[in-house]
C-alpha positions in Angstrom: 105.6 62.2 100.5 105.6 63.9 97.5 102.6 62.6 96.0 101.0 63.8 99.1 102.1 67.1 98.8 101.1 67.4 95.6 97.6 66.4 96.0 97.6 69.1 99.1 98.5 71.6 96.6 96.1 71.2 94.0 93.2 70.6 96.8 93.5 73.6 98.7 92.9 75.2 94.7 90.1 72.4 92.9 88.4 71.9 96.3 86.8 75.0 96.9 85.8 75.4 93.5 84.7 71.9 93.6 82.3 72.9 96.7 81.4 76.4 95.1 79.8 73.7 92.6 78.2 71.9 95.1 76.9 74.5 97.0 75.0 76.1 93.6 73.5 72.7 93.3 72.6 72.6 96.5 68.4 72.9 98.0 67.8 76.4 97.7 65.3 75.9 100.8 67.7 74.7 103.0 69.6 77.6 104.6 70.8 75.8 107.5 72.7 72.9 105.1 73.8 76.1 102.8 75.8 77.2 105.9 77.2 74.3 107.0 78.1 72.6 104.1 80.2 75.7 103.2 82.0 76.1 106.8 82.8 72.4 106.1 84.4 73.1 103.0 86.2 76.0 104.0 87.5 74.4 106.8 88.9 71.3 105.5 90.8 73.6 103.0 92.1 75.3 105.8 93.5 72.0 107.0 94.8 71.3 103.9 96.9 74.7 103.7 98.0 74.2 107.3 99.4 70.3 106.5 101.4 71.5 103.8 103.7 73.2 106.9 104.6 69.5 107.6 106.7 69.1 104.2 110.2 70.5 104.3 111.0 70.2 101.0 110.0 72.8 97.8 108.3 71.1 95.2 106.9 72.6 91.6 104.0 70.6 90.3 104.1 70.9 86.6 101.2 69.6 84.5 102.0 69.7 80.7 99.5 71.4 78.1 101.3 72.0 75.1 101.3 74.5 72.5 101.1 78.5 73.8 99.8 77.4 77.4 102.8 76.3 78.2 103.0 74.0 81.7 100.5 75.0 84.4 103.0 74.9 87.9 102.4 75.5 91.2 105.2 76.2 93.8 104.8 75.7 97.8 107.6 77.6 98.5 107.4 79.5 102.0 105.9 82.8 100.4 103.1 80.9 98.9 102.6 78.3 101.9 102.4 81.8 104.3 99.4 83.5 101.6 97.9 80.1 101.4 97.2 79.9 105.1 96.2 83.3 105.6 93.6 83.5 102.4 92.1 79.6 103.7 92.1 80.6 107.7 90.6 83.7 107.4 88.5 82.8 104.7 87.2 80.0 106.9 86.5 82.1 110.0 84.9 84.7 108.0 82.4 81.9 106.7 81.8 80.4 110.2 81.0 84.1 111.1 78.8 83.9 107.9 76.3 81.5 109.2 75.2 84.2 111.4 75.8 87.4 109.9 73.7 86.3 106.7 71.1 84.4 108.5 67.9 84.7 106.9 69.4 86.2 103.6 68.5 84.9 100.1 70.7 83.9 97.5 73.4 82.0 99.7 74.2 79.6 97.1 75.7 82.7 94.9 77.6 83.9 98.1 78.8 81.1 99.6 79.9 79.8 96.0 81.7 83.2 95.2 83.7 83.1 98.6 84.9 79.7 97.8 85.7 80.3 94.4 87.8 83.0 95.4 89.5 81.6 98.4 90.5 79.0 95.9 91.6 82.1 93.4 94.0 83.3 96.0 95.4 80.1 96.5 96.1 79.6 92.7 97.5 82.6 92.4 99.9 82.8 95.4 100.7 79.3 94.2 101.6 79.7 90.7 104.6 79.2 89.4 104.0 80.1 85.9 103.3 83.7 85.2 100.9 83.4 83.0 98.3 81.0 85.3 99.4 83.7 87.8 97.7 86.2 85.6 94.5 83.9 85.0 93.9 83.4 88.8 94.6 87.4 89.6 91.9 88.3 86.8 89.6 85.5 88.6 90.4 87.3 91.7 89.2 90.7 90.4 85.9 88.5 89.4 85.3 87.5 92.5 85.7 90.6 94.1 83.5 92.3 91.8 80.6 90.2 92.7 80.9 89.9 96.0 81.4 93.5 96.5 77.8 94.0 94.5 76.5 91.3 96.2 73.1 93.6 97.0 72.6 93.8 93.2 69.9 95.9 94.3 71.7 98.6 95.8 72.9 101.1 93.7 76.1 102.1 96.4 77.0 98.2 96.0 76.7 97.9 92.3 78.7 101.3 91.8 81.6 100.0 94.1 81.8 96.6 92.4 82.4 97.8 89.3 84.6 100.6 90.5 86.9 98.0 91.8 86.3 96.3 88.7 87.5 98.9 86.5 90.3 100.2 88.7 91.7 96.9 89.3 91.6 96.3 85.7 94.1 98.9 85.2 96.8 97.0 87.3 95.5 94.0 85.5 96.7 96.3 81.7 100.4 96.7 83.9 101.0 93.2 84.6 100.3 92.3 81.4 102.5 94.2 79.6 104.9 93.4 82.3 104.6 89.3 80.9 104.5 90.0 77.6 107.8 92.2 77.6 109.6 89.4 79.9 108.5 86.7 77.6 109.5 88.4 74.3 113.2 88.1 75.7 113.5 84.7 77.2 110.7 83.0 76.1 109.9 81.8 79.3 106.4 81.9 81.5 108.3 80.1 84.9 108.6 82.2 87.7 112.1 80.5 88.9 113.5 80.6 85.3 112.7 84.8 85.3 114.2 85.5 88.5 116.9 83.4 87.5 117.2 85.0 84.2 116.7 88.8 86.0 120.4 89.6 85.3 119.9 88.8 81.2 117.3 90.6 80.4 117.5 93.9 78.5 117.5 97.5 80.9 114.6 98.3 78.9 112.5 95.4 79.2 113.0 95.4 83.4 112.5 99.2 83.0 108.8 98.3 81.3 108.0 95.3 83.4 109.2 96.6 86.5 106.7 99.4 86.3 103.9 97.4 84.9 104.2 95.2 87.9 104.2 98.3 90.4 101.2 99.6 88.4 99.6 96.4 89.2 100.6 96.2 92.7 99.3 99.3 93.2 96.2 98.7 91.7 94.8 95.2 93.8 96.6 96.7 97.4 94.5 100.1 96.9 97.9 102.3 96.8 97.6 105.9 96.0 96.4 106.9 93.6 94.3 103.9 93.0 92.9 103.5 95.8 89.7 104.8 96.2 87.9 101.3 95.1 88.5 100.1 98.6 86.4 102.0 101.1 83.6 102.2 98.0 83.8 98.1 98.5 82.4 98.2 102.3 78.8 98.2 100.8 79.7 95.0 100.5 78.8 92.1 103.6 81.1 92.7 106.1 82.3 89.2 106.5 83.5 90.1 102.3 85.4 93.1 103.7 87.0 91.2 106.4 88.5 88.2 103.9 89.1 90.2 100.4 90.3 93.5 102.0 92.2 93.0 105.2 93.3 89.6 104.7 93.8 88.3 101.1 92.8 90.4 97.7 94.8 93.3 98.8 97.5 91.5 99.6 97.9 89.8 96.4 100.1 93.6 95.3 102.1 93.1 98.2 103.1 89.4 97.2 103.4 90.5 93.6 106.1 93.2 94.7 108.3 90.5 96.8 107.2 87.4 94.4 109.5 89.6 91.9 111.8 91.6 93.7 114.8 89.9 92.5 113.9 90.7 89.6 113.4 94.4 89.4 115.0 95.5 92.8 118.0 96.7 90.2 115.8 99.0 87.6 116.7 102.7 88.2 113.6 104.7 90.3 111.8 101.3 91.0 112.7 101.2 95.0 112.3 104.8 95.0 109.0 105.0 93.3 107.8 102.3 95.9 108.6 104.5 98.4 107.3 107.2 97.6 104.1 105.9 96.8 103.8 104.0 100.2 104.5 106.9 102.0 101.7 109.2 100.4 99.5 106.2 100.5 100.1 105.5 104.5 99.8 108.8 105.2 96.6 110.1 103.3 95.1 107.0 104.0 95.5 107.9 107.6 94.2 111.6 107.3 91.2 110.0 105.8 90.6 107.6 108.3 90.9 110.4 111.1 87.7 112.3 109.7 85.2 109.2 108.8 82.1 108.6 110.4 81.5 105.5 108.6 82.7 103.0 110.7 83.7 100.2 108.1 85.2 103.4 106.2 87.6 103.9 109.0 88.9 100.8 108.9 89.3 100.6 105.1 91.5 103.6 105.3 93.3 101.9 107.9 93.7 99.3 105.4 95.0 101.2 103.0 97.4 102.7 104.9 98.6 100.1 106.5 99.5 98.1 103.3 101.4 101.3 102.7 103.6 100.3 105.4 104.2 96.8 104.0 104.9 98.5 99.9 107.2 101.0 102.1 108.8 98.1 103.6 109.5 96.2 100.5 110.7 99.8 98.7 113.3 99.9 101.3 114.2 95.8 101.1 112.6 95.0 103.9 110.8 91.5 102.5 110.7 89.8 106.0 109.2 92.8 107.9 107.0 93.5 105.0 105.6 89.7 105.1 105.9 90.1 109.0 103.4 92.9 109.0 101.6 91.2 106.2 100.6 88.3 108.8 99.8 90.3 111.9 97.6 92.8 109.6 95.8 90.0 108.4 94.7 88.7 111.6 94.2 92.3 114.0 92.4 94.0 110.7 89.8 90.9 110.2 89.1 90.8 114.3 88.4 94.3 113.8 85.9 94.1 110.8 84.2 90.9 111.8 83.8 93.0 115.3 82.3 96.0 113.8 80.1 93.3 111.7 78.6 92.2 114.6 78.3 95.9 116.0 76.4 97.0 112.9 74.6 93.8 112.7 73.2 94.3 116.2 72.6 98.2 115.8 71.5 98.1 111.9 73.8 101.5 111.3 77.5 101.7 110.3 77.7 105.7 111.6 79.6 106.4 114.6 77.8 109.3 115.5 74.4 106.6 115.9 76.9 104.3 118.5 78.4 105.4 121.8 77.9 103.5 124.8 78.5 100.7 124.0 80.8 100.2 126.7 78.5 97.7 128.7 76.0 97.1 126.9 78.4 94.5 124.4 81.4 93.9 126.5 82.7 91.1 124.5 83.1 92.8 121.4 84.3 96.0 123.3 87.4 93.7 124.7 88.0 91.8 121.9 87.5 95.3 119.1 90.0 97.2 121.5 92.7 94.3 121.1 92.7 94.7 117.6 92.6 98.1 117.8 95.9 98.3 120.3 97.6 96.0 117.9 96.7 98.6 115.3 98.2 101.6 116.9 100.8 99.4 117.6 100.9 99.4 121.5 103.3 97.0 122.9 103.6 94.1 123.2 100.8 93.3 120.8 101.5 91.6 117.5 101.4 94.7 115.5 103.6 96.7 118.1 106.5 94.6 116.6 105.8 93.4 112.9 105.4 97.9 112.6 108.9 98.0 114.1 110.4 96.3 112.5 109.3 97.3 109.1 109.8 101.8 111.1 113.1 100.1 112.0 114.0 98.9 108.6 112.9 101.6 106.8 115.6 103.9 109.2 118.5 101.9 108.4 118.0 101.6 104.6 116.1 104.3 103.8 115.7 108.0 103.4 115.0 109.8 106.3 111.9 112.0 104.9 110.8 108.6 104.3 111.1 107.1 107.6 109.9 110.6 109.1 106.3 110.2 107.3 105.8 106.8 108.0 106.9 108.2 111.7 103.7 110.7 111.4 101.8 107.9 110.1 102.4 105.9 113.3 101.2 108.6 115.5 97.9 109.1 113.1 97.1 105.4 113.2 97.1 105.8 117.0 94.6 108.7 116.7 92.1 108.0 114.5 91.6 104.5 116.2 91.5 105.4 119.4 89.0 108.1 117.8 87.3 105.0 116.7 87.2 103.4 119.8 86.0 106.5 121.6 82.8 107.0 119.7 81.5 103.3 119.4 82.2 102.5 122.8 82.6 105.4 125.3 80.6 108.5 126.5 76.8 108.6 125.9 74.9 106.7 123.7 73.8 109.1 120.7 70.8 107.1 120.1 68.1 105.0 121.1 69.5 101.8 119.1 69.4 98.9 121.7 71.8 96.1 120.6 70.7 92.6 120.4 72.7 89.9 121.5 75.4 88.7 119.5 75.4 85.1 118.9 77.9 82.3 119.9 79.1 81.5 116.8 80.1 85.0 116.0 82.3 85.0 119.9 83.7 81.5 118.1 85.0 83.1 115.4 85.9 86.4 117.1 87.9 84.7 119.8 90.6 83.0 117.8 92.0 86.3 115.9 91.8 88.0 119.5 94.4 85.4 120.3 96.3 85.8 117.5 96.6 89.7 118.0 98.0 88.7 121.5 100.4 86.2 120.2 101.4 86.1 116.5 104.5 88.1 117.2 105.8 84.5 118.3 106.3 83.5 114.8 108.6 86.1 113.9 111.8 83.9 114.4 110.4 80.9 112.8 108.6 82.2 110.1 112.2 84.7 109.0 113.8 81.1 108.6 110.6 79.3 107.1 111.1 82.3 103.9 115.0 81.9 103.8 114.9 78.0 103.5 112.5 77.8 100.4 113.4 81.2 98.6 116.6 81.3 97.2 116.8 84.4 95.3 115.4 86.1 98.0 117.7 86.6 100.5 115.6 86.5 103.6 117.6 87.6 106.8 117.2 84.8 109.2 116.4 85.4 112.9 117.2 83.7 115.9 113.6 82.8 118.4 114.5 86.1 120.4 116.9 87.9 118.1 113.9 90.5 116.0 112.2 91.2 119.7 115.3 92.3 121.2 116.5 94.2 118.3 113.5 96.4 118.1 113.4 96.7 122.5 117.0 98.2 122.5 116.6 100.9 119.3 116.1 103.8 120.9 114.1 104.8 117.9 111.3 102.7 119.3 110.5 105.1 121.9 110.5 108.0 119.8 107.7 106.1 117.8 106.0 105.4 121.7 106.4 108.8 122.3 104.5 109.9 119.2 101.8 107.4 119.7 101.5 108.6 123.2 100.9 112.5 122.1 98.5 111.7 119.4 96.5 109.8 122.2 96.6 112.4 124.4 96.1 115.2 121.2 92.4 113.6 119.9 91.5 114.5 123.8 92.8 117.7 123.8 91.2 118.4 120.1 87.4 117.5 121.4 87.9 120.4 123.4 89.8 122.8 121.0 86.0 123.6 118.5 87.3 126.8 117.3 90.6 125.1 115.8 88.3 122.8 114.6 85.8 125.3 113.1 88.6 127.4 111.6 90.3 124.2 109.7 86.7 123.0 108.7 87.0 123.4 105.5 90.2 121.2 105.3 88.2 118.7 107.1 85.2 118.8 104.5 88.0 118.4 101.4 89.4 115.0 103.6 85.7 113.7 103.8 85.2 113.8 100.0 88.3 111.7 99.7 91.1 114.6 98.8 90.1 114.9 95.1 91.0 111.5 94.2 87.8 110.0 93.3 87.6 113.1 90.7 90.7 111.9 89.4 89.8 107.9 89.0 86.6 109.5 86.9 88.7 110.4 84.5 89.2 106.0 84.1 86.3 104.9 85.4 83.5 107.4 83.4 84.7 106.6 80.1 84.6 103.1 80.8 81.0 103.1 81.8 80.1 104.9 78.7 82.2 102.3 76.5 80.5 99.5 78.7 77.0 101.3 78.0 77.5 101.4 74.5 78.3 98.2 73.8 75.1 96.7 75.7 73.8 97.4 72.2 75.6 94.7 70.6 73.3 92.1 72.9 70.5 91.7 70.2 69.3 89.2 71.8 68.5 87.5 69.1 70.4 84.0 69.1 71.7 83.6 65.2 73.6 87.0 66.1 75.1 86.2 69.3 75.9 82.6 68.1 77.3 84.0 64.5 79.6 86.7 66.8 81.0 83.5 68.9 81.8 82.0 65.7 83.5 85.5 64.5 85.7 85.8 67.6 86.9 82.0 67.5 87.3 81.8 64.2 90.2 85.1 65.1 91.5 83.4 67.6 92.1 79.9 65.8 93.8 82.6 62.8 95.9 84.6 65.9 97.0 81.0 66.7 97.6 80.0 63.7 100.0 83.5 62.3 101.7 83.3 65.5 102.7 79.4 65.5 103.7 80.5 61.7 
């Protein structure tokens, strides 16, 4: 049993990659094969990550390789198992969506190949039980993402974006480093299982650095403020990107890095409190943000961000399980509502909701299954996202400060306006052009109709899934629910229907506002200053600029001439071998 466990582990990592080979070896000419042969990778990866379920047991591969690498390990504890699911289902579906969205499109060989090499990214880095590997795979991540994002190389919006999510993400990539190489220098150890065994050893200092370094690089990869601005520059990216690397897995990877070491650092003076904080800016600008878009895939990348400020606030105030709760039902309403406004803008060729309106009859299917995500969103009962956001607002009360819980409060009512905002202009009232759409394609209602389900139903797994974490996490300390125990704790707090009633007046409030245009003219200018992003894209110049330059400038190292670029390979192994060599001295 364990050799079959093993082999799951390392295929649901090697065999994506293996078919991101394939797939760049693959006919060029042959579109139709280039789709399929990558759904049917995908999906048997998918499988893979769902077998692993079946085995009860925790088990660490460890392959020897000597030296300073160390042992590369993987864990299939229920934390990884959980991200390994979610990255391979979603990136699945958002393939299968794929073969229609990017019909006709050339260079499917480089896409297709990138989203596999990432989904199997994810699933080495969630799975890592060494922190170093760990590190390798969340660098490969930021790779991945980079190209995909610029996927149109030959759109300037899309190259920009890559490479600011590049950059940005490299920061958090600087924190975690420093964050190893502080741990290490103490206990001279890269396991995962052996640091949070080892949390209570190491120096105030060191957990001080580290702890920080990690939040740095949290906050980097799950777009928290301030470093989030990459994220809604990413949607020039394909949609079906947008809907696996930032509602469902990439983003997350901050979120798992947080619980991964919470052990660890939950101790460290201002570290919980510094989470907070920076959840409850992040939920809540995100929020304003998303309230004043007109770019519909904009909207929902605020929404992203601010609703991964609900799981960091929910981890901040040791809230794993409801943070990992959310987590899952985020995953699954956010992609049914990207791959939904995919196949919106696919069929009207414009992502700006003052084009749409509607839209009401003329794509019913979308408008029923867009509207289910969007009521787990706002969190109407008794949708899935009704209770995972419960239970982290619920949470939060009990061990939390109260300014805290009173934002994230605000937050709630926010979410519920700017989506049914959203809702409002793609579907309702008159159309505001003369776009016709064209009809969306079976495969697209295949893939659609699953996470519509799962919207409806993932709340299910609440019980299940608290005891899943507990079992296989040690250090942890996972509550553990009975099947009904989480639903009828959030029905009978009476806090729960002070979050209704706040999602019911900012319902009612965006109609009363479309009828209130002086209050709107007089705070225009307000408005204007949350359409440009609050000032935080000036701020991420001062990173990203001098980067460019730096990056710029050194283009003029690439002679081009091979005896230099082969004599400057030669220069930078030879000072690797002597790094090597000094520090095994």
């Amino acid at each position: 049993m364990k050799n079959a466990q093993s082999i799951l582990i390392l295929f649901v990592i090697l065999f994506p990659w293996l078919g991101a080979i394939i797939i760049v070896a693959f006919r060029q000419n042959k579109e139709k094969g280039q789709h399929w042969l990558a759904s049917a990778i995908s999906l048997l990866t998918a499988l893979a990550a769902w077998l692993l379920l079946f085995f009860n047991n925790t088990l660490i591969i460890s392959i020897p390789l000597g030296g300073i690498f160390g042992n590369i390990e993987f864990v299939s504890d229920g934390l990884a198992i959980l991200l390994v699911i979610i990255a391979t289902s979603i990136g699945s579906l958002a393939i299968l969506f794929s073969t229609s969205y990017m019909k006709g499109e050339s260079q499917l060989s480089r896409y297709y190949s990138l989203i596999l090499l990432f989904i199997g990214s994810m699933t080495g880095l969630v799975l890592s039980s060494n922190i170093f590997y760990l590190f390798v795979f969340w660098e490969m991540t930021a790779f991945c993402s980079y190209a995909l994002i610029s996927f149109y190389n030959d759109d300037p919006k899309a190259v920009r974006g890559g490479m600011k999510a590049f950059i940005i993400t490299q920061l958090g990539g600087i924190g975690l480093l420093i964050g190893i190489m502080m741990i290490y220098a103490d206990i001279n150890t890269l396991s995962i299982p052996e640091i949070l065994q080892s949390a209570a050893t190491l120096p105030t200092l060191t957990l001080q650095i580290a702890g920080f370094g990690f939040l740095v690089a949290a906050a980097a990869k799950s777009a928290q403020v301030p470093l989030h601005t990459w994220l809604p520059d990413a949607m020039e990216a394909p949609t079906p990107i947008s809907a696996l690397i930032h509602a469902a897995t990439m983003v997350n990877a901050g979120v798992y890095l947080l619980v991964r070491f919470y052990p660890t650092f939950k101790a460290v003076p201002g570290w919980n409190m510094t989470i907070i904080i920076i959840a409850c800016l992040t939920s809540l600008l995100a929020a304003i943000m998303a309230s004043v878009a007109f770019d519909l895939k904009r909207v929902l990348a605020y929404s992203t961000i601010s609703q991964l400020g609900y799981m960091v606030y929910a981890i901040g105030v040791g809230g794993l399980f409801s943070s990992q709760f959310h987590l899952l039902s985020h995953a699954i309403f956010k992609t049914l509502l990207f791959l939904s406004a995919g196949a919106i803008i696919h069929s009207l060729g414009t992502r700006d909701m003052r084009l749409m309106g509607g839209l009401n009859k003329k794509m019913p299917f979308i408008r029923n299954v867009f509207i289910i995500g969007s009521l787990s969103l706002s969190g109407i009962p008794f949708l899935s996202g009704f209770w995972s956001k419960e239970s982290v607002l619920e949470h939060g009360l009990e061990h939390g400060p109260l300014w805290a819980y009173t934002i994230m409060l605000i937050t709630a009512g926010l979410t519920a306006y700017y989506t049914i905002r959203c809702v409002w202009m793609v579907f309702f009232g008159e159309s505001r052009s003369h776009m016709q759409p064209h009809k969306i394609s079976s495969m697209m209602k295949t893939t659609l109709t699953p996470l519509a389900l799962g919207s409806l139903t993932t709340w299910l797994l609440a019980g299940p899934l608290s005891k899943f974490l507990q079992s296989s996490m040690p250090f942890h300390h996972f509550h553990t629910y009975s099947f009904w125990e989480p639903f009828l704790s959030v029905l009978t707090n009476p806090y729960t229907y002070l979050t209704l009633a706040v999602i019911v007046v900012a319902i009612f409030g965006f109609f009363r506002v479309k009828k209130m245009k002086g209050l709107i003219h007089e705070v225009r200018g307000i408005i204007g200053f949350a359409e440009k992003g609050l000032g935080f894209d000036e701020l991420n110049k001062v990173f990203v600029t001098p980067t460019l330059w730096l990056a710029e400038g050194l283009r003029y190292t690439q002679t081009g001439i091979l005896n230099w670029n082969i004599f400057g390979i030669l220069l930078g192994l030879l000072f690797l071998i002597s790094a090597v060599l000094l520090g095994g001295i």
